[in-house]
N, C-alpha and C positions, 0 to 999 in steps of 0.2 A: 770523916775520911779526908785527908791532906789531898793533896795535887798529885804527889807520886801516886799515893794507892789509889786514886780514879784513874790514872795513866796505865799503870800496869793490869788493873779491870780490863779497859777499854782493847788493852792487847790480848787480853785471854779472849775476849770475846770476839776479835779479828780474827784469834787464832782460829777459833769452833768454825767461822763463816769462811773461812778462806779456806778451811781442809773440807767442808760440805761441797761447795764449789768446787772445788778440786776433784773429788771425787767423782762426783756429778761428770766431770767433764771427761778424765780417766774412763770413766763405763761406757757413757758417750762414746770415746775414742778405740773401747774395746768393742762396737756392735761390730762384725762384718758388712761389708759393701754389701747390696744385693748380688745374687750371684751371677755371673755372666758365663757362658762356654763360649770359648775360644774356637774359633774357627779356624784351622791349621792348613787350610789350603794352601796359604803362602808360604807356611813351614815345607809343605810337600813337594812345591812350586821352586824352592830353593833347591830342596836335595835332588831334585828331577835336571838340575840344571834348566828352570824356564820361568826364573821371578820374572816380573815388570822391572822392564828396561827405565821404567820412569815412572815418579809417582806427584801429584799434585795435590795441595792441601788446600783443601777449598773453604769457605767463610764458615766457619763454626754456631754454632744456635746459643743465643744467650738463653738458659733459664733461671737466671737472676734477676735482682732489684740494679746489679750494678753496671753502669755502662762502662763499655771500653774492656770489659775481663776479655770478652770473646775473641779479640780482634787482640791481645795481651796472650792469649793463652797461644791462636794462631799462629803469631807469629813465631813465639817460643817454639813451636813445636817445630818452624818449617828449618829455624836454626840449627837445632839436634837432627833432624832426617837430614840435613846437609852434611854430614859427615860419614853418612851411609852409602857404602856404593850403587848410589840409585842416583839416575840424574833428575835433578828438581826440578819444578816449570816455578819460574820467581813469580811473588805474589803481583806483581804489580801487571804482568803480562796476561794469568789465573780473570785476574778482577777487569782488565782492560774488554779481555774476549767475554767476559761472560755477559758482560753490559753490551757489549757490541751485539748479543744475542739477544737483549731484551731481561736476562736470568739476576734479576737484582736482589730476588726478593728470598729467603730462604726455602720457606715452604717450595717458593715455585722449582726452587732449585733442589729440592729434595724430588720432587716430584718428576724430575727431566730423567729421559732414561739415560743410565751410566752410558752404554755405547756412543751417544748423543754428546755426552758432555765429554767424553773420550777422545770424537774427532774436533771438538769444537777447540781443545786445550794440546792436540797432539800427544797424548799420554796413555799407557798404558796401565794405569792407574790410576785412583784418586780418592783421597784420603778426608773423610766425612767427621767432625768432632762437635761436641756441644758440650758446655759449661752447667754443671748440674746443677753446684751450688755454690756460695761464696760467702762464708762467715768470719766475722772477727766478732769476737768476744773480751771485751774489757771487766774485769771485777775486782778492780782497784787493785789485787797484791798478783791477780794472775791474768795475763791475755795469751788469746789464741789466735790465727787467724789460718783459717782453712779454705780448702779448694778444690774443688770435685769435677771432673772431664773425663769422657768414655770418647773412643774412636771405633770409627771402622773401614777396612779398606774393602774396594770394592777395584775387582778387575775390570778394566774398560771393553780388554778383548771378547772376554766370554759371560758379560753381565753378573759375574758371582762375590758375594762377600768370601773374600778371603783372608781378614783378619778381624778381630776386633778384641778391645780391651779396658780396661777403665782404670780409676787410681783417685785414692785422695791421698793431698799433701797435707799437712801442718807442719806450724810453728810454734810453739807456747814460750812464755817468758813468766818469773817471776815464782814467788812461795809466800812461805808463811816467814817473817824475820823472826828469828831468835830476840834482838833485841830492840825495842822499840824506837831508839833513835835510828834506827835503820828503815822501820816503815816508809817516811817520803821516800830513800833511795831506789827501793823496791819500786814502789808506786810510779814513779818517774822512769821507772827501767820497765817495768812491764805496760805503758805507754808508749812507750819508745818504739815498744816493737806493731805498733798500729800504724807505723809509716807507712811512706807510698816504696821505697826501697825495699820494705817486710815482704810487702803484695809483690814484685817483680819477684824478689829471692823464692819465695815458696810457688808460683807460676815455673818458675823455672826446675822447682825440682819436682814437679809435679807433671811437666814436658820432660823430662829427659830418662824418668820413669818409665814412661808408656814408649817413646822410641827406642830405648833396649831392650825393650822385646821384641822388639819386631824382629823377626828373622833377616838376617842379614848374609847375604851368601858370600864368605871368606872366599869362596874361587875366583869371584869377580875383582877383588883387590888383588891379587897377588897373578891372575892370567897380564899374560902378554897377548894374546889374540883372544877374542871370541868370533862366534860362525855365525851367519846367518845365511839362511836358505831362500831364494828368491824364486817364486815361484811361475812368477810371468810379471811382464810389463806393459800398459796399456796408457794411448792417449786420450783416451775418452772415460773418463772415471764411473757411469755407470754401468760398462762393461767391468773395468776393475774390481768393481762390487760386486759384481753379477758372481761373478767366479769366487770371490771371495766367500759371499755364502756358501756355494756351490761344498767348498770344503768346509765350512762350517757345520754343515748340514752333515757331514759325515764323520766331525767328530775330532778337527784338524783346529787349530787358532790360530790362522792367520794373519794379519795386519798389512795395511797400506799405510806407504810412506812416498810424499810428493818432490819429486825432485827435476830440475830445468836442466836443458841444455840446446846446443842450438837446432835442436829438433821441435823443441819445447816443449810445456808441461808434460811428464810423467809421471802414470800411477804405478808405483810398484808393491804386487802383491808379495808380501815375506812372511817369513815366520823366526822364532825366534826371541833374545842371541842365547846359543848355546855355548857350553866351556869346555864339551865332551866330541872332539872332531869325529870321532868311530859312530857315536849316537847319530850325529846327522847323516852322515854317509849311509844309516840303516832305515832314517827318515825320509832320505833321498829314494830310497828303492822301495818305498811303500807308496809312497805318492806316485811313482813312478806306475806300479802296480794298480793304482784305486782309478789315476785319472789319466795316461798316459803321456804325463805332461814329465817335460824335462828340463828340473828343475837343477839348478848348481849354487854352488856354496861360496860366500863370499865371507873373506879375511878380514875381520876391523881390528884397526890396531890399537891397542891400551898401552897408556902411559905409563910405566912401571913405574910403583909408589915408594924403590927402595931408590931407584937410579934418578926418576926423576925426567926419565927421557923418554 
């Protein structure tokens, strides 16, 4: 047997291993995810006109061998929810308060009650993710490199998960070559794609996956006012609280927001924002009705995103 007919052998025989592999990895890519139910409060919380005014993406759990995904996948994610009409709390402010609390450690921070981490971050929201898995696969004519993350949002006002979701990305590169002087080409191409740029590109399409689905309430981009209802003002915050419960307890979500003047510190108990001015006005006469408190409606102004003003 000459040189070419062991060349052309040695390619049949790439060929068998490289479509076995292939295969193998296609079926792989055919199992479904485990299955997850989606929790659609936030989907409900949208159409009720009363998502979270703000949501924070807090440090992710690695359950990989690879460092740095979690804190790669995080940040990606907090990039895509930046474009969602929710205002964000920046990471850097998220990681400043929660060390300021002692919360470094993940477990400890899964373990902290939402409400808890809610005042500590100022948000009505916050947004919990882990990195399931993180695989690249080299087999000389084909690479893969894959990436696996589940979230879940968790209300801060009323302690409830109100979303969650999961996703894997990939990328594959490479086949079987028709003709043998093509093999290194292939092989140096499906290589190629085991970069650190591979890793970024599939993180990213792996974030920006799971943030379109999140329900996103179109009203809030396109309102020029939203309402909120204020429903007392207190300088002593555990009065502020006291009452807050008070309406808690009967089935209301209310929130305190801390604001100065030359009176100093106030706690202001609210609720809210709404996008439906007639909804509050009926919210106004129910509170009015449960606790005989007289509460009014306050106009915040939105920057129209056609005008720009």
């Amino acid at each position: 047997m000459n040189l070419l007919d062991k060349a052309h052998c040695l390619l049949y025989k790439l060929r068998f291993i490289a479509i076995g592999i292939g295969l193998a990895l296609f079926v792989g890519c055919l199992v479904p995810p485990p299955a997850i139910i989606n929790n659609n409060e936030l989907a409900r919380h949208v159409v009720n006109g009363e998502p979270p005014r703000s949501i924070a993406v807090l440090p992710f759990k690695n359950n990989t061998d690879t460092q740095g995904i979690a804190e790669l996948v995080r940040n990606s994610i907090y990039g895509h929810l930046s474009v969602l009409p929710y205002r964000d709390v920046e990471i850097s402010i998220i990681d400043r308060r929660l060390q300021k609390h002692k919360i470094t450690d993940i477990e400890v921070l899964q373990q902290t009650p939402i409400q808890k981490i809610g005042r500590i971050l100022g948000c009505d929201a916050v947004l919990f993710g882990q990195v399931n898995s993180f695989q690249r696969i080299f087999a000389g004519v084909y690479s893969q490199m894959a990436v696996a993350a589940s979230i879940q949002v968790w209300d801060t006002r009323s302690a409830k998960k109100i979303w969650c979701d999961q996703h894997t990305a990939r990328i594959h590169e490479g086949g079987v070559p028709l003709d043998i002087l093509l093999l290194p080409l292939v092989s140096l191409r499906t290589g190629w794609n085991m970069r650190e740029a591979v890793k970024i590109q599939v993180v990213d399409e792996l974030t920006q996956h799971l943030v379109d689905a999140i329900p996103s309430p179109q009203s809030i981009q396109d309102a020029t006012y939203q309402y909120e209802l204020q429903l007392g003002a207190f300088l002593q915050e555990k009065r502020a609280r006291s009452f807050m419960q008070k309406m808690r307890d009967k089935g209301y979500q209310p929130f305190i927001r801390n604001n100065r003047d030359d009176r100093g510190l106030w706690y202001r108990v609210l609720m809210g924002p709404y996008y439906d001015r007639q909804k509050v006005l009926r919210l106004r006469q129910n509170i009015r009705k449960d606790f005989g408190v007289d509460s009014f409606v306050c106009n915040v102004f939105l920057k129209s995103r056609n005008t720009g003003k």
